[in-house]
PLY file of the C-alpha trace (Angstrom):
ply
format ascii 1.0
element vertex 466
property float x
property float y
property float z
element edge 465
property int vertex1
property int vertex2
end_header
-24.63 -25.53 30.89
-25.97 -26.51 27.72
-25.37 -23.31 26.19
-21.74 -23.00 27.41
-20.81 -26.57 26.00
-22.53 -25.12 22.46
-20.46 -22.18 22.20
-17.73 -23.88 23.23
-18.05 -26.11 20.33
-18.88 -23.43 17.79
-15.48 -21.64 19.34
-13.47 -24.79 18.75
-14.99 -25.22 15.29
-14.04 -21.81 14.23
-10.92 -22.08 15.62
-9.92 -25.51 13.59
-11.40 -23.75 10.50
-9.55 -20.32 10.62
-6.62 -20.43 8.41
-5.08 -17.52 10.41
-4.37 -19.29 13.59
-2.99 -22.44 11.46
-0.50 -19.81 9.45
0.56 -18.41 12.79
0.96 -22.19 15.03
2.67 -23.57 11.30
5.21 -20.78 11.52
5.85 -21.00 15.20
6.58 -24.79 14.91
8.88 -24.51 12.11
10.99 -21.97 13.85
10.68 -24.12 16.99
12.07 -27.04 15.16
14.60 -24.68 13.14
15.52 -23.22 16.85
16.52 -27.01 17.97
18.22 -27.86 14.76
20.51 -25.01 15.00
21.18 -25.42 18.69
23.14 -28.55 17.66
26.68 -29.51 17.66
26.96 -30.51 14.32
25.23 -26.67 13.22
27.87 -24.83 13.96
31.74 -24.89 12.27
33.12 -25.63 15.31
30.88 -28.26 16.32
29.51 -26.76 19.53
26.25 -26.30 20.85
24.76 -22.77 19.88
22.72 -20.76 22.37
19.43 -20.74 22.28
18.83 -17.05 21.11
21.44 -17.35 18.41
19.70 -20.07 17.08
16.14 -18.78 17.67
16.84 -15.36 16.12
18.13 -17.20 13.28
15.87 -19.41 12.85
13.24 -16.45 12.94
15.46 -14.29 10.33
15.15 -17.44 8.10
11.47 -18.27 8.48
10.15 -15.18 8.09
12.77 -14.22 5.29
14.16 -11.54 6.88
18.12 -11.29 6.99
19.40 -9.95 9.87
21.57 -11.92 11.57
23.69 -12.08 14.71
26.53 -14.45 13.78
27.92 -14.48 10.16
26.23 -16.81 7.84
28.98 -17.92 5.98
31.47 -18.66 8.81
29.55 -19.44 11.86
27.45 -22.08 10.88
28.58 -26.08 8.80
27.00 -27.30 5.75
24.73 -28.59 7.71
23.47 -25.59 9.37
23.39 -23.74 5.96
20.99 -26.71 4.37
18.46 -26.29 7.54
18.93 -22.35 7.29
18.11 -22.90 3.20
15.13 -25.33 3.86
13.87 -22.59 7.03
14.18 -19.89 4.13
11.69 -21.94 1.49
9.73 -23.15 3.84
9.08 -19.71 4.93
8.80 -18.22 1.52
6.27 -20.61 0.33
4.85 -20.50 3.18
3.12 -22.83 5.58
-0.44 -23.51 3.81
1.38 -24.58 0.53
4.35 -26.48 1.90
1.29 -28.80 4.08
-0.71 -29.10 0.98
1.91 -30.08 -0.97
3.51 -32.75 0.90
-0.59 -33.95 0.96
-0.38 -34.31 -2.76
3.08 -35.96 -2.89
1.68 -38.72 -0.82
-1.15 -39.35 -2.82
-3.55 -37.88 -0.28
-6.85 -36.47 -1.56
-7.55 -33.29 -0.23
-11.17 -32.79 1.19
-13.38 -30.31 0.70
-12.22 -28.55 4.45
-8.91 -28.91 3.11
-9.67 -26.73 0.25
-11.91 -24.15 1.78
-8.53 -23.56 3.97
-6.62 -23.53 1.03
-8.82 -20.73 -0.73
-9.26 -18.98 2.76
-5.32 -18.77 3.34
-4.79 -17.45 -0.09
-8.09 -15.44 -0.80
-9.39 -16.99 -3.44
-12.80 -16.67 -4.86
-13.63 -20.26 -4.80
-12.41 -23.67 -3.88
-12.52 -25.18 -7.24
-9.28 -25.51 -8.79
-7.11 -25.07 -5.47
-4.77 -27.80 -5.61
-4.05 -27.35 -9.42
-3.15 -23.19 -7.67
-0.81 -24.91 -5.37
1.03 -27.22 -7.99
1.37 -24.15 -9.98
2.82 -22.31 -6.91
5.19 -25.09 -6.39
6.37 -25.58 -10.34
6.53 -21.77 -10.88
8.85 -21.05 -7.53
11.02 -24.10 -8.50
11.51 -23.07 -11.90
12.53 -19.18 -11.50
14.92 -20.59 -8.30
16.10 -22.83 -11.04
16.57 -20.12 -13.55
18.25 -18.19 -11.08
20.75 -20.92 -10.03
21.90 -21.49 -13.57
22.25 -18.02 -14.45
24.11 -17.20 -10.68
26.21 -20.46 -11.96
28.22 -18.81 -14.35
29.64 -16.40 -11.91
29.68 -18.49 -9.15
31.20 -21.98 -10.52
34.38 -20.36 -12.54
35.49 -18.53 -8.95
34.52 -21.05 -6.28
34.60 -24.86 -8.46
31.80 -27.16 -9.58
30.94 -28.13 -6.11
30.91 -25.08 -4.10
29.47 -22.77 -7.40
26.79 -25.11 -7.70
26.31 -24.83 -3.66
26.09 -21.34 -3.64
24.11 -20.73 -7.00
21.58 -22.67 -5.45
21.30 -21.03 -1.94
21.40 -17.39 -2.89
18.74 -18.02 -6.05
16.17 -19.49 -3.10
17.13 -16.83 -1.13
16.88 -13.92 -3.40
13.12 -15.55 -4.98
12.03 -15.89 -1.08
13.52 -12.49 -0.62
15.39 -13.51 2.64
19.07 -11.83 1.83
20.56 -14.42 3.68
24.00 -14.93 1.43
27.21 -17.06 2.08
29.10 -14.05 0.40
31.41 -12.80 3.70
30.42 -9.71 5.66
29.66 -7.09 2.64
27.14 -9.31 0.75
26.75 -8.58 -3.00
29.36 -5.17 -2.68
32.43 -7.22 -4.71
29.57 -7.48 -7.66
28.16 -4.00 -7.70
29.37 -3.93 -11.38
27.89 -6.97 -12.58
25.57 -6.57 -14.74
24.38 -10.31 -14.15
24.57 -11.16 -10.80
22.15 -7.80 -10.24
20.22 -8.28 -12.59
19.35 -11.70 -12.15
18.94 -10.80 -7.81
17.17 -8.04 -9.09
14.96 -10.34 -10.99
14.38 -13.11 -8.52
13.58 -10.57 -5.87
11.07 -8.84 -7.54
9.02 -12.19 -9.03
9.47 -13.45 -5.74
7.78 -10.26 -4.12
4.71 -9.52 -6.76
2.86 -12.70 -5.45
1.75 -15.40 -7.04
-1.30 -14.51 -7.60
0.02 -11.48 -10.13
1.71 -14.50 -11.73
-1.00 -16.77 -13.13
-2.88 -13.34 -13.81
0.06 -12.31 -16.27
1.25 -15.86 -17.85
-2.98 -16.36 -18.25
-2.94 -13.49 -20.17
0.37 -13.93 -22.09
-1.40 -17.53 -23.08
-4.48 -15.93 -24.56
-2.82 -13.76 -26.33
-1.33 -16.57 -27.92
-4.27 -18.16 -28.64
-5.72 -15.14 -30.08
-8.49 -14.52 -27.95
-7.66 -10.99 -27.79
-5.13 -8.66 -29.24
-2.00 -7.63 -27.40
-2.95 -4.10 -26.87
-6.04 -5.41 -24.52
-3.34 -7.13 -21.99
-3.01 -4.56 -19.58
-7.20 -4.02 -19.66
-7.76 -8.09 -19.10
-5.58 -7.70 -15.92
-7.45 -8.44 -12.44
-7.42 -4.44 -10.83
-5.10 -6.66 -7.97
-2.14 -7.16 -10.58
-2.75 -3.64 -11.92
-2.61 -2.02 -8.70
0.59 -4.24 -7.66
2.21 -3.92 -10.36
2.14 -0.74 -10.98
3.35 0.79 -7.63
5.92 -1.60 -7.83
7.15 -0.17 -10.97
6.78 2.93 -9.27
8.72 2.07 -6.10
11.56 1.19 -8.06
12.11 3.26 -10.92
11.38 6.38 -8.26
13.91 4.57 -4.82
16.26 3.79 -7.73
15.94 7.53 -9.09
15.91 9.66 -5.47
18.98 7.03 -4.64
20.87 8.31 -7.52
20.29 11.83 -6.54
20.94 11.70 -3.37
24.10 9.44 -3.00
25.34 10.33 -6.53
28.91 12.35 -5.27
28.67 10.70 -1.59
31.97 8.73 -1.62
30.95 6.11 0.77
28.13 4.96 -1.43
27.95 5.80 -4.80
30.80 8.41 -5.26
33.56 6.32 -6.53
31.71 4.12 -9.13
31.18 5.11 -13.28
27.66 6.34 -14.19
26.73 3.14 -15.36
27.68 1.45 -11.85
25.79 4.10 -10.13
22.90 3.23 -11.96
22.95 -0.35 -11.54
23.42 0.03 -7.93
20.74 2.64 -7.35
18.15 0.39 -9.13
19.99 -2.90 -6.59
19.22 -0.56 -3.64
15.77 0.60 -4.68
14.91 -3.20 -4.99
16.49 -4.42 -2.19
15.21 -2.66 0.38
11.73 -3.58 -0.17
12.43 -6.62 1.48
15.27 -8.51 0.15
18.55 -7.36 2.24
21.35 -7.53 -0.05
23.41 -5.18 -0.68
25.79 -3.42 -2.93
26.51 -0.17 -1.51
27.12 0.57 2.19
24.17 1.09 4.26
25.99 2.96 7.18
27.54 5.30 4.78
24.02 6.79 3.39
23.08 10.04 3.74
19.57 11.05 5.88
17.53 11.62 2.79
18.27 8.19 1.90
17.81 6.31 5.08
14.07 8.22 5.10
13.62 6.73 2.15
14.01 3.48 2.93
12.40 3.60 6.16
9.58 4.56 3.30
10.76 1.46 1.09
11.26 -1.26 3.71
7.84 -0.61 5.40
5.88 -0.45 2.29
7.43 -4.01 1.02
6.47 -6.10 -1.34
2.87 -7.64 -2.34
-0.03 -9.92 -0.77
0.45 -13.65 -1.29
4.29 -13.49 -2.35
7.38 -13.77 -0.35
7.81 -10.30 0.58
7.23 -8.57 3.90
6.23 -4.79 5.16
2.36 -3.49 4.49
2.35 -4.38 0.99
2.47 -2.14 -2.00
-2.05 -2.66 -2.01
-2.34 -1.20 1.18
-0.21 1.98 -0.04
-2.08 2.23 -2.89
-5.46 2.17 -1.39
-4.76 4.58 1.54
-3.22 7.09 -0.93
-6.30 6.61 -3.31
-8.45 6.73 -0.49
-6.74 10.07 0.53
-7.22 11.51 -3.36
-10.63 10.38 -3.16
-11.43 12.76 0.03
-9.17 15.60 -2.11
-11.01 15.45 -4.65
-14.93 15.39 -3.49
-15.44 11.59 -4.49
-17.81 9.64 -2.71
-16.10 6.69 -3.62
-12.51 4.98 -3.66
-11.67 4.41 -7.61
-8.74 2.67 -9.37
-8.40 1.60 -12.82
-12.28 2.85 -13.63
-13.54 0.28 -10.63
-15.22 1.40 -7.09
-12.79 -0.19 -4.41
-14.94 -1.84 -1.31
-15.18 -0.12 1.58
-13.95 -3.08 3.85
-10.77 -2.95 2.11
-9.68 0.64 2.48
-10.77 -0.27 6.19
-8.33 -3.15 6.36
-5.93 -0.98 4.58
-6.51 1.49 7.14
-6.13 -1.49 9.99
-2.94 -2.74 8.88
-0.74 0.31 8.27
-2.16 1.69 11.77
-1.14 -1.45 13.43
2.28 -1.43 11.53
3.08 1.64 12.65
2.31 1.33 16.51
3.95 -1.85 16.86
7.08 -0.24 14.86
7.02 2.92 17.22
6.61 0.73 20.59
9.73 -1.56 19.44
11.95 1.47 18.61
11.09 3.35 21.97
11.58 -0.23 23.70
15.46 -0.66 21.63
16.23 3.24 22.94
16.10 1.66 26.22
17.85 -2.03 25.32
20.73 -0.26 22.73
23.23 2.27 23.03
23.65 2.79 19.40
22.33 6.60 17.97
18.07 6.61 16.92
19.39 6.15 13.19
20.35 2.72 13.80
18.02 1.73 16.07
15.39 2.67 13.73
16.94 1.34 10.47
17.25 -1.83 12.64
13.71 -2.07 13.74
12.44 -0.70 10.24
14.26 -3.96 8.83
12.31 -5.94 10.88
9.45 -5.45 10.86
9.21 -5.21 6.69
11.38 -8.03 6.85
14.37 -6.11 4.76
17.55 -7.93 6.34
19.67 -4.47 5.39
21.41 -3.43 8.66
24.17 -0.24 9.41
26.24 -2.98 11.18
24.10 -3.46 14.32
22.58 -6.38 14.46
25.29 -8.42 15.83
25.73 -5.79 19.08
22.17 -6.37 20.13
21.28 -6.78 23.59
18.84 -9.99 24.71
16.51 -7.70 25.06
17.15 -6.12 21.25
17.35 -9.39 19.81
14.17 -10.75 21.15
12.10 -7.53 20.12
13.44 -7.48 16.42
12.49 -11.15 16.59
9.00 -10.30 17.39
9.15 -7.96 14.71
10.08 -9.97 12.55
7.52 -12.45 13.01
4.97 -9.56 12.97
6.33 -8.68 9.65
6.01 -11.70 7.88
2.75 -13.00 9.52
0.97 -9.73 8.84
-1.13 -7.55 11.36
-4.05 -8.82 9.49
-3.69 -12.05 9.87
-2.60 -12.19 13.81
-5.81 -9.52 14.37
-8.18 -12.49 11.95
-6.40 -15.29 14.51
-7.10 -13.81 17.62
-11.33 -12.75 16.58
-13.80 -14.81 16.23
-16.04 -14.69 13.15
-17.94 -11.04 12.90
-21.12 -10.62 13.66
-23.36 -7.80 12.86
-23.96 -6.56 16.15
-27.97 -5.28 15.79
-27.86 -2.93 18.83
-24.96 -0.96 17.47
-26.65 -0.46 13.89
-29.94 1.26 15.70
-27.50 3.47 17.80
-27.80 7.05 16.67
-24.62 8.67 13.92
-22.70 11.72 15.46
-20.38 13.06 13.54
-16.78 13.91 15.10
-14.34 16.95 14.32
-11.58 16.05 12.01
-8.13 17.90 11.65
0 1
1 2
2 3
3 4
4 5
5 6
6 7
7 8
8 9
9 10
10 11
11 12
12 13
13 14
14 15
15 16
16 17
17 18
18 19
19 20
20 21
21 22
22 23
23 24
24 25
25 26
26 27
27 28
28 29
29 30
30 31
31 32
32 33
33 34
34 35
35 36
36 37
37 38
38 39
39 40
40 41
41 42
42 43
43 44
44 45
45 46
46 47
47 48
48 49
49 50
50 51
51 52
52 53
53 54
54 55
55 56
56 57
57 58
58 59
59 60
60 61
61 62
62 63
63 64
64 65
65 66
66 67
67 68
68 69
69 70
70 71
71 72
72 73
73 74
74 75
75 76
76 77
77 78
78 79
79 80
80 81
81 82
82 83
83 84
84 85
85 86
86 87
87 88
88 89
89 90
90 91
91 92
92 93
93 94
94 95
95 96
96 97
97 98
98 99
99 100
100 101
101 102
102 103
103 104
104 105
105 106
106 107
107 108
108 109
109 110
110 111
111 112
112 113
113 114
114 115
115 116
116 117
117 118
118 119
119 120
120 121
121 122
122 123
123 124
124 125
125 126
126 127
127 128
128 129
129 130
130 131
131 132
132 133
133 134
134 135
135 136
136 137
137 138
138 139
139 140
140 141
141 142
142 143
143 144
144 145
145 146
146 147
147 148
148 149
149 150
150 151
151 152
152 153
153 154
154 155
155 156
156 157
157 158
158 159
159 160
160 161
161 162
162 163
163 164
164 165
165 166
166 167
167 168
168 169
169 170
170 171
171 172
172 173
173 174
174 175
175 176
176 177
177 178
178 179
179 180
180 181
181 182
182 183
183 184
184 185
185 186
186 187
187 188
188 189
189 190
190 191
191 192
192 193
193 194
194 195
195 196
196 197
197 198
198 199
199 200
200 201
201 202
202 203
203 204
204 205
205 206
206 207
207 208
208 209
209 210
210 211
211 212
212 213
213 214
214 215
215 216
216 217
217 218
218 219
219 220
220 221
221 222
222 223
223 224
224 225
225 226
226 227
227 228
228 229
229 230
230 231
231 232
232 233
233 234
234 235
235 236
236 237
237 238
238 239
239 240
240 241
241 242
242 243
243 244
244 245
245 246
246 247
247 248
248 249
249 250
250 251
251 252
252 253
253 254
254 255
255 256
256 257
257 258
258 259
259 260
260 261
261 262
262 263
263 264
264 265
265 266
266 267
267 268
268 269
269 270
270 271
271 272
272 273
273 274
274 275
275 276
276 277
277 278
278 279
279 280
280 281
281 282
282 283
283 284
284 285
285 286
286 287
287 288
288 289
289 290
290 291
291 292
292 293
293 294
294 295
295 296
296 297
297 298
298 299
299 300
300 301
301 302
302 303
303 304
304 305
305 306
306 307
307 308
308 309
309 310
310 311
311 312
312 313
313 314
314 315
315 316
316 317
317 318
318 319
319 320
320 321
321 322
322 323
323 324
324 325
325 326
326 327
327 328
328 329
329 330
330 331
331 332
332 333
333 334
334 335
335 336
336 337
337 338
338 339
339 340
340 341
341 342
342 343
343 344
344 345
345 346
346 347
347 348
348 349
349 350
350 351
351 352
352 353
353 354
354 355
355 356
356 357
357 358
358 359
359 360
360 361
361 362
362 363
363 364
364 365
365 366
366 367
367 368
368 369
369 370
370 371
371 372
372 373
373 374
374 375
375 376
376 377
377 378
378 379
379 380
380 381
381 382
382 383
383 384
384 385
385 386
386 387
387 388
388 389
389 390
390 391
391 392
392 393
393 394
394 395
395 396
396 397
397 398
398 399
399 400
400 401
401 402
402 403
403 404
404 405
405 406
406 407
407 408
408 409
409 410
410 411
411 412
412 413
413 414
414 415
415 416
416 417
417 418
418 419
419 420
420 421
421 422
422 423
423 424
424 425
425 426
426 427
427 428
428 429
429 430
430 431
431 432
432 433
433 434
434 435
435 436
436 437
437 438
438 439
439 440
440 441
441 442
442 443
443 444
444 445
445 446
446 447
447 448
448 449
449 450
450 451
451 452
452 453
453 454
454 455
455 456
456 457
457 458
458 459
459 460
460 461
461 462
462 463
463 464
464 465
């Protein structure tokens, strides 16, 4: 008995320790609470109650930054609604961790040393020191690119809709673009009346892509950038004094989108549904829009339904990759790509080892790497075999739906809204799964490894590969 009650207490310990589980419960009660804000009366245009999977899948979309939705943003829901789907959005692209923490430090609350070592768990960090000066800069860097964004949205936004309602909207679409949610207040076809704007993409383009690097990649850069400055080292060593993280994020998100936005061109360059009609320069502009978009964000420019089938592979390829670890983007991340594909070369090649950048990559990541995109995968095929018994709509849709999802895109061929209950509830598990990360639902649900002494003095077999 004594034993039991001492396990028992080690279980609860590492259970009230394990940033994980607190990630998942944080996210659950916010879209709880979001679910029974939006069920309200005063929600909805109309002023009538909402049902509760309308307002649970949109809570969902908004809290894990997704973008489907079931009802139209912009005429279903009041003011009101909109602020609680805004707040859902940056609560969910911060992130649960950081929003807790900072409403700690607002008070004037110290935070402990537990506190901290769940503040360097959540995020990964290498040590505890300096944690709450990592979440202030989380906090001042988000609210100053949204701001950016905003102002620069502002001068579109205010001339055609007034002071009031430009302001309104400058605001909701630059948190929305940063947190990479593609919720807009734009009508039915999004950002497709500014496909030849060179601002209004290029500043979505912008906020999309600092939202999805991480924030990590963003001290890493701006510490750099401040050396430099200070002459500690010239500027040709910048891309050398980069952590091999940034490097490897960085760089196959460059590659992501300068190679979607170039295969988009190709491939929809004389399809009139898409890109056909537009000048060269509008073609390029909304290839790059696409290639960016659909690693998470989920607006749009061109027509999604009207894409041909080498595109819509590609962005099944785009969507589930996403964007990177500790930003606001969803999918696999662009690390786990990279270190399964270097992992592969490796094995092509002879190496013993994983290398990037001139440094050995551990083992447990390539495994985790390994973990992750196998989960993804499964849990994608189960959902679209499950929505090919829900839906009526043709495999294409279904999978671009559930694709979506699960890297929390928001980009849809029109289908969202003709879900069944059945539909609606698995692309909301999806999307949950997509935002939480396999990872961190597989770290919540174990206990802390052991090394397990009987299995190391079991004998090695090798097994037939291929």
């Amino acid at each position: 008995m004594t034993n039991l009650n001492i396990n028992f207490k080690k279980m609860l310990k590492e259970t009230k320790f394990n940033a994980a589980r607190i990630i998942i419960v944080g996210f659950l009660c916010v879209i709880i609470v979001g679910t029974l804000m939006l069920m309200l009366p005063v929600s909805s245009a109309k002023g009538q109650w909402t049902d509760f999977v309308t307002a649970l899948f949109t809570a969902t979309t908004s809290t894990c930054v997704t973008g489907l939705v079931v009802v139209p943003t912009y005429a279903y829901w009041s003011l009101f609604g909109k602020v609680v789907i805004l707040i859902l959005i940056q609560l969910g692209g911060l992130g649960i961790i950081s929003i807790a923490t900072g409403v700690l430090i607002i008070i004037g609350k110290k935070i402990n040393l537990k506190e901290r070592r769940l503040i360097q768990e959540s995020y990964n960090l290498d040590t505890s020191q300096g944690v709450v000066l990592h979440i202030i800069r989380i906090f001042s860097g988000t609210f100053a690119v949204e701001g950016i964004g905003a102002i620069l949205y502002s001068f579109r936004f205010i001339p055609k809709y007034g002071v009031a309602k430009g302001v309104w909207y400058s605001v909701f679409h630059a948190i929305s673009a940063f947190c990479n949610a593609g919720i807009d207040l734009l009508g039915d076809n999004s950002f497709m009346a500014y496909k030849g704007d060179v601002l209004i993409n290029i500043t979505t383009m912008f906020l999309i892509v600092v939202g999805g690097i991480g924030f990590i990649v963003w001290w890493d850069i701006l510490k750099n950038i401040k050396n430099i400055r200070n002459k500690k080292y010239p500027l040709k060593k910048f891309s050398e004094r980069l952590s091999l993280h940034s490097k490897i994020v960085l760089t196959v998100t460059a590659i992501a989108i300068f190679g979607g936005a170039i295969l988009t061109f190709a491939f929809e360059y004389n399809n009139p549904e898409t890109l056909g009609t537009l000048k060269t320069g509008e073609k390029i502009l909304a290839s790059f829009f696409q290639s960016v978009t659909l690693r998470t964000a989920g607006f749009c420019t061109i027509n999604q339904e009207g894409l041909r089938n080498a595109s819509v592979l590609l962005a099944f390829l785009l969507m589930i990759m996403g964007g990177s670890p500790m930003g606001t983007a969803g999918g696999i991340k662009t690390t786990t790509v990279a270190l399964l594909f270097l992992d592969v070369k490796s094995v092509v090649t002879g190496k013993n080892a994983t290398e990037a950048f001139k440094r050995r990559i551990n083992r447990d990541n390539i495994k985790n790497a390994l973990a992750v995109m196998t989960m993804a995968i499964s849990i994608l095929m189960i959902a679209v075999i499950a929505l090919t018994f829900t839906e009526t709509g043709s495999l294409t849709k279904i999978c671009y739906e559930a694709f979506s999802a699960i890297g929390t895109v928001g980009l849809s061929m029109n289908f969202t809204a003709s879900l069944s209950l059945a539909g609606k509830l698995i692309i909301i598990v999806l999307m949950f799964f997509g935002r939480i990360g396999p990872i961190t639902i597989v770290i919540a649900l174990a206990r802390k490894r052991r090394i397990d002494q009987h299995i190391k003095d079991l004998p090695e077999k090798k097994v037939l590969i291929g």
